[in-house]
py3Dmol code that shows the C-alpha trace and the ligand (Angstrom):
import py3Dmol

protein = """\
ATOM      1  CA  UNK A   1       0.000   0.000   0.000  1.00  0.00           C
ATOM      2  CA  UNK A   2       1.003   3.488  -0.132  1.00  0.00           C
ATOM      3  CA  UNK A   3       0.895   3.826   3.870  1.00  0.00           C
ATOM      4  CA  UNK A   4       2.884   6.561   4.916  1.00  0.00           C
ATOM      5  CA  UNK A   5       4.594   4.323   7.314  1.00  0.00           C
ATOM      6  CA  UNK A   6       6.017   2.480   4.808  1.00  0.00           C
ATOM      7  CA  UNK A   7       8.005   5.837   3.761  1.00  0.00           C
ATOM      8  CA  UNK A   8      11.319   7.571   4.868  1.00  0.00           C
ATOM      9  CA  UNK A   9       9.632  11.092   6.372  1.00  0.00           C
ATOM     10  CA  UNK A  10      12.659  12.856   4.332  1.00  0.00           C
ATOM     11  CA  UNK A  11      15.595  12.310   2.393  1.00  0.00           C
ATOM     12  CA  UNK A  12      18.077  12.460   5.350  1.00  0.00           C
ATOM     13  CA  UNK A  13      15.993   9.872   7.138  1.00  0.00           C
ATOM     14  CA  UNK A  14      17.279   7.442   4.421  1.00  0.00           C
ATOM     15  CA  UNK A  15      19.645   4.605   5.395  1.00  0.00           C
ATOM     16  CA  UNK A  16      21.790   5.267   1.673  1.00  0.00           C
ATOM     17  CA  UNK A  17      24.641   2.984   3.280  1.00  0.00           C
ATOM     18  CA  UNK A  18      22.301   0.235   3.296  1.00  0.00           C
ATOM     19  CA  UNK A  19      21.597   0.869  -0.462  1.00  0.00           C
ATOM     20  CA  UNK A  20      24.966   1.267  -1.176  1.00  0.00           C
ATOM     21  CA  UNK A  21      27.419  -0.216   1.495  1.00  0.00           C
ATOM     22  CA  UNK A  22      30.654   0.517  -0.259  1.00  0.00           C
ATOM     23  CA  UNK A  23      29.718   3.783  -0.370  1.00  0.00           C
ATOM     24  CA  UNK A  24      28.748   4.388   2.971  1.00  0.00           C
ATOM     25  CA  UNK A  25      31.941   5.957   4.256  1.00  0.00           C
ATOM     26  CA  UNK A  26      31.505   8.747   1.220  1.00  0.00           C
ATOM     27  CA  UNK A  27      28.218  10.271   2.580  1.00  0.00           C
ATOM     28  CA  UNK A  28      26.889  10.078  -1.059  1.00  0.00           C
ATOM     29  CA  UNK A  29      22.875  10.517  -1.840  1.00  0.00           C
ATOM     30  CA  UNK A  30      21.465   9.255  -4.952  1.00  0.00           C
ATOM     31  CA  UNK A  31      22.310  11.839  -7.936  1.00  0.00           C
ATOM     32  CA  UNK A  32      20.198   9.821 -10.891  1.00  0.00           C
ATOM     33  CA  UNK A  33      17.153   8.259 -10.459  1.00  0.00           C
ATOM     34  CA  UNK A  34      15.033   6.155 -12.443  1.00  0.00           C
ATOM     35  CA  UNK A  35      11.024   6.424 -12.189  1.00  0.00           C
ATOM     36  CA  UNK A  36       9.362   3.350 -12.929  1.00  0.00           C
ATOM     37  CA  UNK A  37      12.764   1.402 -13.397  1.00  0.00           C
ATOM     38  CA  UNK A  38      10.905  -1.840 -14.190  1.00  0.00           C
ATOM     39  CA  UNK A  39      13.252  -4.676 -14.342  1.00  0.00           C
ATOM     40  CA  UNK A  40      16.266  -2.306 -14.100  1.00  0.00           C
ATOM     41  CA  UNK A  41      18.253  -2.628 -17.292  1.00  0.00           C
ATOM     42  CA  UNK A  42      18.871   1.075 -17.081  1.00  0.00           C
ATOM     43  CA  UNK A  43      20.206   0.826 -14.227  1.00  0.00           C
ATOM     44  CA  UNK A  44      22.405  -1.653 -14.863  1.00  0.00           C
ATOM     45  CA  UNK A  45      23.653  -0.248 -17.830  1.00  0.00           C
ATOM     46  CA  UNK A  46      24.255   2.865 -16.108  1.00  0.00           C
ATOM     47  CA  UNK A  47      26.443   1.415 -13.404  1.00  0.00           C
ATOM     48  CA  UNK A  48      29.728   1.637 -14.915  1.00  0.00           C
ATOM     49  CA  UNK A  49      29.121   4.638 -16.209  1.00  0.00           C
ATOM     50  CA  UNK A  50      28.759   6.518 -13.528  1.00  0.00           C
ATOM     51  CA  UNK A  51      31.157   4.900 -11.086  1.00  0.00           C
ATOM     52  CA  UNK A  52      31.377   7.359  -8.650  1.00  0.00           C
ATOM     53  CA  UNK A  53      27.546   8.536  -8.934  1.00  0.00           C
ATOM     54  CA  UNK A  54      24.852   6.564  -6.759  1.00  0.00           C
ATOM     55  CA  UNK A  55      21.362   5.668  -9.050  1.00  0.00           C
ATOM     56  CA  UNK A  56      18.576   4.937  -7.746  1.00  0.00           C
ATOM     57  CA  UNK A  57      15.740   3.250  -9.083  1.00  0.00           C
ATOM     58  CA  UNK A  58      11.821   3.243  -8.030  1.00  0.00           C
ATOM     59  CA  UNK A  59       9.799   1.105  -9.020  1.00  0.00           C
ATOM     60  CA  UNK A  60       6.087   0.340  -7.490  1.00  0.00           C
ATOM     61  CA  UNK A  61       5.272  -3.055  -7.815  1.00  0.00           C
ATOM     62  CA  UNK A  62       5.846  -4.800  -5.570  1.00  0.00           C
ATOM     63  CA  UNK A  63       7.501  -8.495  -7.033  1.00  0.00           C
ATOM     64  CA  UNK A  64       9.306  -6.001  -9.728  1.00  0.00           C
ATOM     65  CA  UNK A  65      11.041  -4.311  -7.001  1.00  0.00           C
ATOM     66  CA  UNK A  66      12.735  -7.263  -5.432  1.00  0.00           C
ATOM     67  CA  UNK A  67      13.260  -9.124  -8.707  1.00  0.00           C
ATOM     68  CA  UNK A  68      16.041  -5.383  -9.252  1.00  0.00           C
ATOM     69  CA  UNK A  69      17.063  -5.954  -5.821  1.00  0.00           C
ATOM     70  CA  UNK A  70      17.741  -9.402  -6.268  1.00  0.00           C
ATOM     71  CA  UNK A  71      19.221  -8.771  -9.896  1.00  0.00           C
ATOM     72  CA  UNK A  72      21.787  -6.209  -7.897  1.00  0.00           C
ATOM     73  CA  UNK A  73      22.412  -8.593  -5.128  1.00  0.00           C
ATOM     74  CA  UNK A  74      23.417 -11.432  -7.441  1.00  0.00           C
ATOM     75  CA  UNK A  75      25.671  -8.743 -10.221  1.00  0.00           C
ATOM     76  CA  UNK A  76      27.588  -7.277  -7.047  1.00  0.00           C
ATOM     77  CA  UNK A  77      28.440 -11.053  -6.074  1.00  0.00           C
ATOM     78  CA  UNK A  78      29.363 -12.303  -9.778  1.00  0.00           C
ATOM     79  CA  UNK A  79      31.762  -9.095  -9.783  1.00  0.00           C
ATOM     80  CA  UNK A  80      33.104  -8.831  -6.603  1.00  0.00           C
ATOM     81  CA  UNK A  81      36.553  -9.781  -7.319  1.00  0.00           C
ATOM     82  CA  UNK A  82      35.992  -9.748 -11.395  1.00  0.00           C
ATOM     83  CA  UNK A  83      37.173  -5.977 -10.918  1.00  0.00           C
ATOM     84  CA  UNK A  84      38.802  -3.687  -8.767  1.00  0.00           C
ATOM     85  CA  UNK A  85      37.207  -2.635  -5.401  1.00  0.00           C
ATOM     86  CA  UNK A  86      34.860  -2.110  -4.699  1.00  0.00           C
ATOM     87  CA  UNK A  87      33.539  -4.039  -7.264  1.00  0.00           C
ATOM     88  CA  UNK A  88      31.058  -3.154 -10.207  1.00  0.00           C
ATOM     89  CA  UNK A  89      26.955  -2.835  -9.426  1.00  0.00           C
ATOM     90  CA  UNK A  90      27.805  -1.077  -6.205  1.00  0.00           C
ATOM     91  CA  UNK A  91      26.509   2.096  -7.005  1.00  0.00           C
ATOM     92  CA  UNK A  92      22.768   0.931  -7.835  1.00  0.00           C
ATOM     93  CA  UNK A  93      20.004   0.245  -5.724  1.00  0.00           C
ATOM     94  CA  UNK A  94      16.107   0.485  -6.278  1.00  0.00           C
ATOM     95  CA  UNK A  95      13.156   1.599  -3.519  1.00  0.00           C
ATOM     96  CA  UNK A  96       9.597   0.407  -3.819  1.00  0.00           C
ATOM     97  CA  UNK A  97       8.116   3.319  -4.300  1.00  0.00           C
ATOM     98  CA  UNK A  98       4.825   5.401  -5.620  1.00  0.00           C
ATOM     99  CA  UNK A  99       7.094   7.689  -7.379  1.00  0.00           C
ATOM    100  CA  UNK A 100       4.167   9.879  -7.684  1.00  0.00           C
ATOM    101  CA  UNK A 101       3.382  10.492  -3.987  1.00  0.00           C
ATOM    102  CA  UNK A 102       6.640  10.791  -2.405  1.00  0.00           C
ATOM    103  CA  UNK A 103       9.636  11.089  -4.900  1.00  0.00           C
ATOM    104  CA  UNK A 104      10.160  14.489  -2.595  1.00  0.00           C
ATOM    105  CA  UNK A 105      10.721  11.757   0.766  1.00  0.00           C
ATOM    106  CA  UNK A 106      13.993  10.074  -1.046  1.00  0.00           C
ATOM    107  CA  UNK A 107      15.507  13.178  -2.787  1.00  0.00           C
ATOM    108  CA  UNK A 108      16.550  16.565  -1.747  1.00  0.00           C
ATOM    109  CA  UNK A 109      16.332  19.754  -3.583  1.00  0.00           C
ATOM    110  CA  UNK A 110      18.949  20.353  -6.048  1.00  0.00           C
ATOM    111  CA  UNK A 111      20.777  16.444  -5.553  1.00  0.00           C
ATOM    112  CA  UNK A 112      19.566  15.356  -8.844  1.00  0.00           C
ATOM    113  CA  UNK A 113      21.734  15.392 -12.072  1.00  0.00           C
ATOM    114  CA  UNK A 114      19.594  13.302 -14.208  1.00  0.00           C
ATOM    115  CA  UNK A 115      16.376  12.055 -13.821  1.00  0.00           C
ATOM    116  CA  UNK A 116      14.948   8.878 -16.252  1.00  0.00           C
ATOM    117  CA  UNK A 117      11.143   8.267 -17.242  1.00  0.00           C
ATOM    118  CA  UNK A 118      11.727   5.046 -20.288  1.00  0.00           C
ATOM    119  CA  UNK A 119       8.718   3.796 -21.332  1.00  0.00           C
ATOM    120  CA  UNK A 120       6.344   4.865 -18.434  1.00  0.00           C
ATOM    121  CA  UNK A 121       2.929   3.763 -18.206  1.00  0.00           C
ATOM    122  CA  UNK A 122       0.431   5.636 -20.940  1.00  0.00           C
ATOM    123  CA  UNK A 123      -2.614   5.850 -19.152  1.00  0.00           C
ATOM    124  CA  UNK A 124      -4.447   6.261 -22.844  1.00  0.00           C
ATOM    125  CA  UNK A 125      -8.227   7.483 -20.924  1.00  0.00           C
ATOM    126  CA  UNK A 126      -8.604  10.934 -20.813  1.00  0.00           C
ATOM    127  CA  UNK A 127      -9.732  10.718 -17.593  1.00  0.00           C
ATOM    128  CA  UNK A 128      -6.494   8.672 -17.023  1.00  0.00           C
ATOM    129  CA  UNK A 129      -4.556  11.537 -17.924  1.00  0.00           C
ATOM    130  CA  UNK A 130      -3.670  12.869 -13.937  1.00  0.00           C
ATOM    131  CA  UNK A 131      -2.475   9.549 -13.055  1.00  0.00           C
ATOM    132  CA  UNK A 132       0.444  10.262 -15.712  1.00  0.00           C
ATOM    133  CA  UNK A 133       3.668  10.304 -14.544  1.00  0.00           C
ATOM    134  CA  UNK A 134       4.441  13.943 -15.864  1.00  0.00           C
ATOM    135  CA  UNK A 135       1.800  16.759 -14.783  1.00  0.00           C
ATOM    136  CA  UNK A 136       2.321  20.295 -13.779  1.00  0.00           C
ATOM    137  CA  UNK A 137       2.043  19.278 -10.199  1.00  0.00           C
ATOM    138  CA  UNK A 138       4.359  16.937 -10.882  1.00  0.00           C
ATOM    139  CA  UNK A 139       6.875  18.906 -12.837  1.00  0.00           C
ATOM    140  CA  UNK A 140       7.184  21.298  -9.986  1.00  0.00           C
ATOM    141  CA  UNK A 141       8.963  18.391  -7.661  1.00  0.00           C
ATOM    142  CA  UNK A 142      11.177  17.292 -10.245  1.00  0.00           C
ATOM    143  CA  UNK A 143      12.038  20.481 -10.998  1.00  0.00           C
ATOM    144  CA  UNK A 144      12.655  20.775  -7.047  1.00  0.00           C
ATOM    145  CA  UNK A 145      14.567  17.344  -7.217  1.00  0.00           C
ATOM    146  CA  UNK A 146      17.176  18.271 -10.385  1.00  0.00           C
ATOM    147  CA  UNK A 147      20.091  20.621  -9.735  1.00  0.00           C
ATOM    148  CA  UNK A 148      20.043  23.084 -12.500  1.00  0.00           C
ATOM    149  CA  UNK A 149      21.708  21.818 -15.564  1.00  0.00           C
ATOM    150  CA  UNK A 150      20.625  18.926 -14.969  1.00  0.00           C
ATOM    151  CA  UNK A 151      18.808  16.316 -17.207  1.00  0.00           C
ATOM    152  CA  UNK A 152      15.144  15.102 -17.672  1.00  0.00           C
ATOM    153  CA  UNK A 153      15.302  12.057 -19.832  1.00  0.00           C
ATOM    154  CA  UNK A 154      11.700  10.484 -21.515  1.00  0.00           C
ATOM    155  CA  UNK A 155      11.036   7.859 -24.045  1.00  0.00           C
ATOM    156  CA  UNK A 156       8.421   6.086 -24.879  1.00  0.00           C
ATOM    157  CA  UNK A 157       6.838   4.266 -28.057  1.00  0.00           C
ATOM    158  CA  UNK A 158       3.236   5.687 -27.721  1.00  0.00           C
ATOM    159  CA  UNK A 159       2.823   8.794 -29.519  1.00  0.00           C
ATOM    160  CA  UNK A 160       0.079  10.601 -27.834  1.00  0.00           C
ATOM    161  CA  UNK A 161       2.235  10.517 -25.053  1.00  0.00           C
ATOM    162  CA  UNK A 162       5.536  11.766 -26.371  1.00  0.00           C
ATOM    163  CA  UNK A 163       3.190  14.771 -27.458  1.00  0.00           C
ATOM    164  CA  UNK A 164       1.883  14.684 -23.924  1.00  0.00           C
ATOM    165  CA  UNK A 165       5.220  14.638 -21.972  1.00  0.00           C
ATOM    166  CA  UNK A 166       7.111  17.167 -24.471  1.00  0.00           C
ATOM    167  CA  UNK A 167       4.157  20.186 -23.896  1.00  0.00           C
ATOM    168  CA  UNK A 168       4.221  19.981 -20.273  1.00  0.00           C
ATOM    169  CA  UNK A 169       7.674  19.740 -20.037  1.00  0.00           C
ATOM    170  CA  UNK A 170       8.230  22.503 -22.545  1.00  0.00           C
ATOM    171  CA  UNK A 171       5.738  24.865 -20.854  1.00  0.00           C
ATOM    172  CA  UNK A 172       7.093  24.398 -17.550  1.00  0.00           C
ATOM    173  CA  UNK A 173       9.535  27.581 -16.314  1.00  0.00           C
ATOM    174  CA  UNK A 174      12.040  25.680 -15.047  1.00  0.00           C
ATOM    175  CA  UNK A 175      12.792  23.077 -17.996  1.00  0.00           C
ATOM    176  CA  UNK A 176      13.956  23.732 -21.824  1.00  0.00           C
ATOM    177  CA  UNK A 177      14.457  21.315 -24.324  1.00  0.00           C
ATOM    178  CA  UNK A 178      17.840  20.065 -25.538  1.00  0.00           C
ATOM    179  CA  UNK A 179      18.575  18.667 -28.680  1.00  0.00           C
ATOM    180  CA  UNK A 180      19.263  15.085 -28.489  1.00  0.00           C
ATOM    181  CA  UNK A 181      22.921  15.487 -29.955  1.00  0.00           C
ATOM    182  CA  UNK A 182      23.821  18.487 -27.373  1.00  0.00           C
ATOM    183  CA  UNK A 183      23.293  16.166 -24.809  1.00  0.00           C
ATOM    184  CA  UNK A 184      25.537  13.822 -26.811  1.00  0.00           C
ATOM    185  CA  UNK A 185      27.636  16.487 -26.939  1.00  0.00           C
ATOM    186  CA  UNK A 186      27.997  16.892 -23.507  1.00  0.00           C
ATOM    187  CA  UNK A 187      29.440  13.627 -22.925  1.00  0.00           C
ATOM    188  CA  UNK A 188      26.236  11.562 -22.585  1.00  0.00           C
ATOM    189  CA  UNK A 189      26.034   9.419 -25.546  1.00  0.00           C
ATOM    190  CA  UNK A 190      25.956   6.723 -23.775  1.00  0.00           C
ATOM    191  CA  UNK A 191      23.870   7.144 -21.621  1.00  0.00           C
ATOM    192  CA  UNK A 192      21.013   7.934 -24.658  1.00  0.00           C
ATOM    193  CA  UNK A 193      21.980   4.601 -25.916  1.00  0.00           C
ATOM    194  CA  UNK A 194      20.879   3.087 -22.603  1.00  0.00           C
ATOM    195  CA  UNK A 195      17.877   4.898 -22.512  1.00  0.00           C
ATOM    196  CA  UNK A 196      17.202   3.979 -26.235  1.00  0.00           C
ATOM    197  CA  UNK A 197      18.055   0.231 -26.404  1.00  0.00           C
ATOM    198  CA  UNK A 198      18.870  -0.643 -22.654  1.00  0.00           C
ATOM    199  CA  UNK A 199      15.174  -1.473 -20.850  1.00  0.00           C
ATOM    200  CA  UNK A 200      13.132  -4.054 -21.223  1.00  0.00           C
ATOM    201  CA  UNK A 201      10.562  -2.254 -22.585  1.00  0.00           C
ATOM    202  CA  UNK A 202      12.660  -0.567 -24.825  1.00  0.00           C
ATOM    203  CA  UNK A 203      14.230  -3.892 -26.141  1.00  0.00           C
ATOM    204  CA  UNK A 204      10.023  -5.399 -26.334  1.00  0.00           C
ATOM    205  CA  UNK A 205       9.559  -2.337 -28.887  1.00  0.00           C
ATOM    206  CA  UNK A 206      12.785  -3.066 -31.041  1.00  0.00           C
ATOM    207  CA  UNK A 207      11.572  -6.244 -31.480  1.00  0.00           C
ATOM    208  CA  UNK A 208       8.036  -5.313 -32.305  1.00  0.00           C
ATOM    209  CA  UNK A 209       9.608  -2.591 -35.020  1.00  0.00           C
ATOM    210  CA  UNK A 210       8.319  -0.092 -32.872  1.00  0.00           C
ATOM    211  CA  UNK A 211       8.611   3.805 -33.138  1.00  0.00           C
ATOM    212  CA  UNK A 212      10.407   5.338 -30.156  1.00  0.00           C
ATOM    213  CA  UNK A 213      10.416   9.254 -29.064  1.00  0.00           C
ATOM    214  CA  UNK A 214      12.802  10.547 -27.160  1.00  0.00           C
ATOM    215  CA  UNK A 215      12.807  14.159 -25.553  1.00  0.00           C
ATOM    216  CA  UNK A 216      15.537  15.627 -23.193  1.00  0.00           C
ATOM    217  CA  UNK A 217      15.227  18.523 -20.709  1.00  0.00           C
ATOM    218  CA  UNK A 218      17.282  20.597 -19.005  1.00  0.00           C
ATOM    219  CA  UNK A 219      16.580  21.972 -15.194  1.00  0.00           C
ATOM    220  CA  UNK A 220      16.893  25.929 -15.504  1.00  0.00           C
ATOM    221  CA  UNK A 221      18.693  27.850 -13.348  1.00  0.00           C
ATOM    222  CA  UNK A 222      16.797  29.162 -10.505  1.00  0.00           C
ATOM    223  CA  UNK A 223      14.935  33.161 -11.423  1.00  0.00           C
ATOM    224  CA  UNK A 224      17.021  35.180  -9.605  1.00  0.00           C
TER     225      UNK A 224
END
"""
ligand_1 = """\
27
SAM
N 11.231 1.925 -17.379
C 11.065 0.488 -17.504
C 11.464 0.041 -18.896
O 11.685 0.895 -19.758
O 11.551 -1.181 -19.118
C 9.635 0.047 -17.174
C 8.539 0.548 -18.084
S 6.926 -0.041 -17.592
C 5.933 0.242 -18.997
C 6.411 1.231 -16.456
C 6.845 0.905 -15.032
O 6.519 1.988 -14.166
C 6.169 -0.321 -14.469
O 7.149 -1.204 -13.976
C 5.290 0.235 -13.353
O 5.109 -0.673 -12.286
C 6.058 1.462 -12.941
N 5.255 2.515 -12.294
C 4.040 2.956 -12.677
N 3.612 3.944 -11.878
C 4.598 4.138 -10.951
C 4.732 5.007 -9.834
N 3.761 5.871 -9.518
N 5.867 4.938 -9.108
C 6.822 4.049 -9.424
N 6.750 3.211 -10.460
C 5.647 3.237 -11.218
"""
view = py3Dmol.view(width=600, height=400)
view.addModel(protein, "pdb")
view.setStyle({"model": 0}, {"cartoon": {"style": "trace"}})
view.addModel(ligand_1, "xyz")
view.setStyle({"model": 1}, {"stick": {}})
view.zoomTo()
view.show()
């Protein structure tokens, strides 16, 4: 359920060195997060390349969540001595979480670099539409989550929602669009392949031929 109780009250409250135990002497907080991670193939293609960044995934269902932790669990074991400590997979972990309702209980203003929504849900009923993952309301505690600079990341392989995602996130003060080869230009080609090709729902539409839109963001800095 989404019982408060079952919720950090705030991002300080959060036991990170249980997430990440090789990390725990560094004081680090999560500075990418994926929303509605799924079976975690982003994050575990984002692992080694962030190695010094922590990533955190949520994901709300309940079985999906544990399969990722489990998935960690067993890549940090299989790579434990494979490479040098402390070891690859470290730096991930995933929550089970209602991303809508309390995203603002895990992450603090401004520790966000990038933020990841692959493939989320579509929610095709018009009266659906609130229960989508980006809303105004919503965009204001992302917007409170990101640093500025720092990157919104969608895909997804249903149209009306690309249109959806990219006029509320384009309307919104404290985003602007970037052009999918400046952000390759600033170093993150990789990390658009991930989000392209690296998800399991991503890799269900390749095989189906499907269309995929991608749109990038970038947090503004604060009006003075
Ligand atoms: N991003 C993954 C991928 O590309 O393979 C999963 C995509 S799947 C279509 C959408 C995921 O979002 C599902 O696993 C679903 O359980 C999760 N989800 C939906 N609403 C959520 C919410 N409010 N908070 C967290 N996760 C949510």
């Amino acid at each position: 359920s989404d019982h408060a109780l079952d919720y950090p009250p705030a991002p300080a409250a959060v036991d990170w060195a249980a997430h990440y135990p090789a990390f725990a002497a560094t004081g680090k907080v999560p500075a990418l997060a994926d929303v509605g991670c799924g079976f975690g193939g982003l994050l575990v293609a984002l692992a080694p390349l962030f190695p010094d960044e922590l990533i955190l995934g949520l994901e709300i269902r309940v079985q999906v969540s544990q399969y990722v932790q489990d998935r960690i669990a067993a890549l940090r074991t299989t790579h434990a001595h494979a490479h040098p400590s402390p070891g690859l997979y470290q730096n991930i972990s995933v929550v089970r979480a209602n991303a809508m309702k309390f995203l603002p209980n895990y992450f603090a203003r401004a520790s966000l670099r990038a933020l990841f929504f692959l493939f989320p849900d579509p929610h095709f009923k018009q009266r659906k539409h609130k229960a989508r993952i980006i809303s105004p309301a919503l965009l204001a505690e992302y917007a409170y989550a990101l640093r500025p600079g720092g990157i919104v990341y969608t895909i997804t392989d249903v149209r009306d929602l690309a249109q959806w995602m990219h006029r509320h996130l384009a309307a919104h003060p404290l985003f602007e669009p970037i052009a999918e080869q400046d952000v390759r230009a600033l170093g993150h080609a990789d990390v658009l392949d991930a989000v392209h090709s690296a998800t399991e729902e991503g890799k269900k539409v390749d095989r189906n031929n499907g269309q995929k839109w991608l749109a990038c963001f970038r947090r503004r800095e604060n009006p003075q």
